[in-house]
C-alpha positions in Angstrom: 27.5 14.7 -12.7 24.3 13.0 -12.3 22.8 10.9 -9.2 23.9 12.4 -6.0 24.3 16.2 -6.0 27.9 16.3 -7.1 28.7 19.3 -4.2 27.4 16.8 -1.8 29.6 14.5 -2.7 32.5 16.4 -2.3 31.6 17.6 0.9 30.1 15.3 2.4 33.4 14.4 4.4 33.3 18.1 5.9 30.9 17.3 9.0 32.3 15.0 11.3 35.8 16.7 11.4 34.3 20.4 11.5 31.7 19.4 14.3 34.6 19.2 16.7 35.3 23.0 17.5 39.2 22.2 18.5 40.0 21.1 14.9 38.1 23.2 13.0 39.7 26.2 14.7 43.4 24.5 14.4 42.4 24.3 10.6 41.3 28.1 10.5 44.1 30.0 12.3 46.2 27.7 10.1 44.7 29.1 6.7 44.7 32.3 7.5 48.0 32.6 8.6 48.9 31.5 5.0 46.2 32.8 3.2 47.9 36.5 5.3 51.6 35.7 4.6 50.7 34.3 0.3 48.7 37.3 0.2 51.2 39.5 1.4 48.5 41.3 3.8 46.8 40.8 6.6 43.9 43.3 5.2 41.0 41.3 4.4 39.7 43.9 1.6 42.9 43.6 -0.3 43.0 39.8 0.2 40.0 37.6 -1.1 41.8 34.4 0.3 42.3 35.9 3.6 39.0 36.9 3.9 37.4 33.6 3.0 39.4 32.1 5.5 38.5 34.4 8.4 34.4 34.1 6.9 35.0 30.4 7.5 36.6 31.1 11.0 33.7 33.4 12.7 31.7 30.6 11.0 32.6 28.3 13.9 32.5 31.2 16.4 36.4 31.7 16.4 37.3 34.5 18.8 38.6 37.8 16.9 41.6 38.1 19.2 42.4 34.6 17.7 41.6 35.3 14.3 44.0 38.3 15.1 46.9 36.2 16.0 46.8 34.4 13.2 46.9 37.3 10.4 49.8 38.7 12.7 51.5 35.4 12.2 51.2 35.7 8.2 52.2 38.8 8.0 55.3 38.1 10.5 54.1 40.7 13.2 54.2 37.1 16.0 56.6 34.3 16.0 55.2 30.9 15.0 55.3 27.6 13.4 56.2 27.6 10.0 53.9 26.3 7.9 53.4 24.9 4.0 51.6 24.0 1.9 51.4 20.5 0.6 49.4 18.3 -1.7 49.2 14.4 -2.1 47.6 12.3 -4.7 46.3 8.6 -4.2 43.2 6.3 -4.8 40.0 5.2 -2.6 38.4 2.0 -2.9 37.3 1.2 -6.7 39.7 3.5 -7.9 38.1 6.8 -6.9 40.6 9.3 -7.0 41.7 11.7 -4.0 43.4 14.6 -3.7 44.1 15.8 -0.4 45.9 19.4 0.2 47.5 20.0 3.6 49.1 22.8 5.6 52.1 21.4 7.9 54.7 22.0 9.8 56.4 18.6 9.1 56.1 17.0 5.7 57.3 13.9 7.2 54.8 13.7 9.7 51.8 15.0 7.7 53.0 12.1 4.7 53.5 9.4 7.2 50.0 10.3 8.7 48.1 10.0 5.8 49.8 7.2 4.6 49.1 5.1 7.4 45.6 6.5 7.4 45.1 5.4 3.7 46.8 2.1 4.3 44.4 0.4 6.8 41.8 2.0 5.1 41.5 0.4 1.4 43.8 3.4 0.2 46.8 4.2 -1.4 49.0 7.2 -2.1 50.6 7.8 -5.6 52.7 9.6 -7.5 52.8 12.9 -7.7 50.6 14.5 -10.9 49.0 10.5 -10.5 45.6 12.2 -10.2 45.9 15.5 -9.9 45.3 16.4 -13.8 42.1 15.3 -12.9 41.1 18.4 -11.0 40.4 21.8 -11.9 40.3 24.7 -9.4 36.8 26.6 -9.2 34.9 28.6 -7.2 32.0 26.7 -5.8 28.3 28.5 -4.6 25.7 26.6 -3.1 22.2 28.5 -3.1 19.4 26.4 -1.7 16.5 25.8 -3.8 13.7 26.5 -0.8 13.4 30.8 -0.5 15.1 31.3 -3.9 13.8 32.7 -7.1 13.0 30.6 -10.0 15.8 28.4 -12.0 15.7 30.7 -14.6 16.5 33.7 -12.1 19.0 32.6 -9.9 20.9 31.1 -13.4 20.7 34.4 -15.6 21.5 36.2 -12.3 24.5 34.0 -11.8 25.9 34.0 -15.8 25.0 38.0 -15.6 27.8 38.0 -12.6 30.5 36.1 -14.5 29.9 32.5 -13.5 30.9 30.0 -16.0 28.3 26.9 -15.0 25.0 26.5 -13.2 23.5 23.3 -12.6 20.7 22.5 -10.5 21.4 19.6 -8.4 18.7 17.8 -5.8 17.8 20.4 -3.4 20.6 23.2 -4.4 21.5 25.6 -7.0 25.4 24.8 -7.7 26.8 27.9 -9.3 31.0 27.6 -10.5 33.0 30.9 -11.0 36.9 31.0 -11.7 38.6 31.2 -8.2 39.3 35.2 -8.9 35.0 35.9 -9.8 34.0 33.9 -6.5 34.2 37.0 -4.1 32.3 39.2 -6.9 29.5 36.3 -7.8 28.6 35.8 -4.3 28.0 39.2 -3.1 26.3 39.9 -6.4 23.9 37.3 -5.7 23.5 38.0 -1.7 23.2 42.0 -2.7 19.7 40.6 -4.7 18.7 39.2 -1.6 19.8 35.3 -2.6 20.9 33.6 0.1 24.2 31.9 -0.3 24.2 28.2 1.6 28.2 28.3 1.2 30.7 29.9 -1.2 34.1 28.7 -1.5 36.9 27.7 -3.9 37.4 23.8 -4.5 39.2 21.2 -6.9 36.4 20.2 -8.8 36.8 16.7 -11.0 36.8 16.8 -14.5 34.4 13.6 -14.8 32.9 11.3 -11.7 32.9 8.0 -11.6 30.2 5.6 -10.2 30.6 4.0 -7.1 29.3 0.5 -6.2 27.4 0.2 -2.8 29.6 -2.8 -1.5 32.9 0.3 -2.1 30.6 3.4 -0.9 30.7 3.0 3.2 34.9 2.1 2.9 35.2 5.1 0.5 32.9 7.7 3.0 35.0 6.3 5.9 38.3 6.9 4.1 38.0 10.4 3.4 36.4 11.1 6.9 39.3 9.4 8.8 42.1 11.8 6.2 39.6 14.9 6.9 40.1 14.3 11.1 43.7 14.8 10.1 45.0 18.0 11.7 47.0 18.2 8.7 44.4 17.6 6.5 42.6 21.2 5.0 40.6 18.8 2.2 40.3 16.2 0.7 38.3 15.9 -3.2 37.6 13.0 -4.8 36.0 12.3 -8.8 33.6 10.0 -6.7 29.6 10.2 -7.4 27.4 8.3 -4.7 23.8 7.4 -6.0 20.8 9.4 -3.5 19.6 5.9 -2.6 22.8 4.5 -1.2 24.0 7.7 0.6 20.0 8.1 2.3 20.9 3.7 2.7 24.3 4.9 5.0 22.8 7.9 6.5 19.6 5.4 8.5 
C-alpha cells in the first residue's frame, strides 16, 4: 500500500460532503431504508447492515423518529420513493480507477449526474466490469495508534477475532475482516477496551497505483465533487497519494 495510509486515501473524500448535516442525513435514511427492505427486517440485531447504517446515522446526530421512518420505509410499513441500488465504473486523472455505488430513485438522473460531474472534471465513465474486478469487498477497522496497546496486541487481538490482515499504517491500526466477521471483530476489540476510530465495510483495491503531484489536486477534487452527489453513497478509488503531497494540498 505504501506512502500515504491507504484508508486515508480512500476516505479522504468523506469530509467535505458529510460536514454538511442535510446530505449526510439524505444519504442515511436512504441506506437504511435499503439496508431494512435487503435485510428483510427492520430489527437492527438480526440485520448487521441495518445496524451499521443507523451507527452511521446517530453518528451525525440523526433524530430516532427519523431513523424510524426510514426502517418503516424498508420494511414497507410507510409509503416512499423507491429506491436501488446502482454501481458505475470510470477513471480519474492518470488513470486512477473509481468505483462509485449509488442509491437512486432515477437511474437516468443519477447517470447523467455523474457523468457530467466526471466530464468537466478530468473523468470518465466506463463500461460496466471496466474497473470493478479491481475491487474486493472488506470490512474495514481503523484503531488509532495513540491510547492503544502495542502492535503486537492489537494485531494478535485482531487475527484471534477472525480478521484476515492488519497493517499498521501512519498514525492508525488498519484491521480488514470479510464483510460477514466485521460486526463480530469490532465489538471483540471495543469489549477489550480498544477504541475503534471507525468500522465499516468498503471496496478495497487489489493494488494502488502512484499518483503524480501535477494529477493529485484534480483527482482529490473529482471524487469530492461525485461524493456531494445526493446520489452518490461512495466513491473508491486504487489511488495512493504520497504523505508529502497530501500535507502540500492540506496548507
Amino acid at each position: 500500500m505504501g506512502g500515504h495510509s491507504h484508508w486515508a486515501n480512500i476516505k479522504h473524500k468523506k469530509g467535505a460532503a458529510d460536514a454538511r448535516r442535510g446530505k449526510a442525513w439524505t444519504k442515511c435514511s436512504r441506506e437504511i431504508t435499503i439496508a431494512a427492505k435487503l435485510g428483510g427486517s427492520g430489527d437492527p440485531g438480526s440485520n448487521p447492515r441495518l445496524r451499521k447504517a443507523m451507527d452511521d446515522a446517530k453518528a451525525v446526530q440523526m433524530p430516532s423518529d427519523t431513523i424510524a421512518r426510514a426502517i418503516k420505509r424498508g420494511t414497507g410499513e410507510l409509503e416512499g420513493a423507491a429506491f436501488e441500488e446502482l454501481v458505475y465504473e470510470g477513471y480519474a486523472a492518470g488513470g486512477v480507477a473509481l468505483l462509485i455505488e449509488c442509491t437512486s430513485d432515477n437511474r437516468n438522473r443519477t447517470r447523467g449526474e455523474i457523468h457530467t460531474v466526471m466530464a468537466k472534471n478530468g473523468g470518465a465513465l466506463g463500461a460496466p466490469n471496466s474497473v470493478a474486478w479491481m475491487f474486493k469487498p472488506k470490512g474495514t477497522i481503523i484503531v488509532k495508534k495513540d491510547g492503544a496497546p502495542s502492535e503486537d496486541e492489537v494485531m494478535g487481538l485482531a487475527l484471534d477475532l477472525g480478521a484476515e490482515d492488519f497493517k499498521a499504517e501512519g498514525d492508525v491500526y488498519e484491521i480488514y475482516t470479510t464483510t460477514n466477521d466485521l460486526p463480530k471483530v469490532k465489538d471483540g476489540l471495543i469489549a477489550k477496551k480498544i477504541a475503534v476510530e471507525s468500522a465499516e465495510s468498503a471496496m478495497i483495491p487489489d493494488n494502488s497505483i502512484s499518483v503524480p503531484e501535477a494529477d493529485a489536486p484534480k483527482v482529490l477534487k473529482l471524487l469530492e465533487l461525485l461524493e456531494a452527489l445526493d446520489d452518490v453513497k461512495n466513491v473508491y478509488g486504487n489511488y495512493d497519494i504520497a504523505d508529502a503531497v497530501m500535507e502540500k494540498l492540506a496548507a
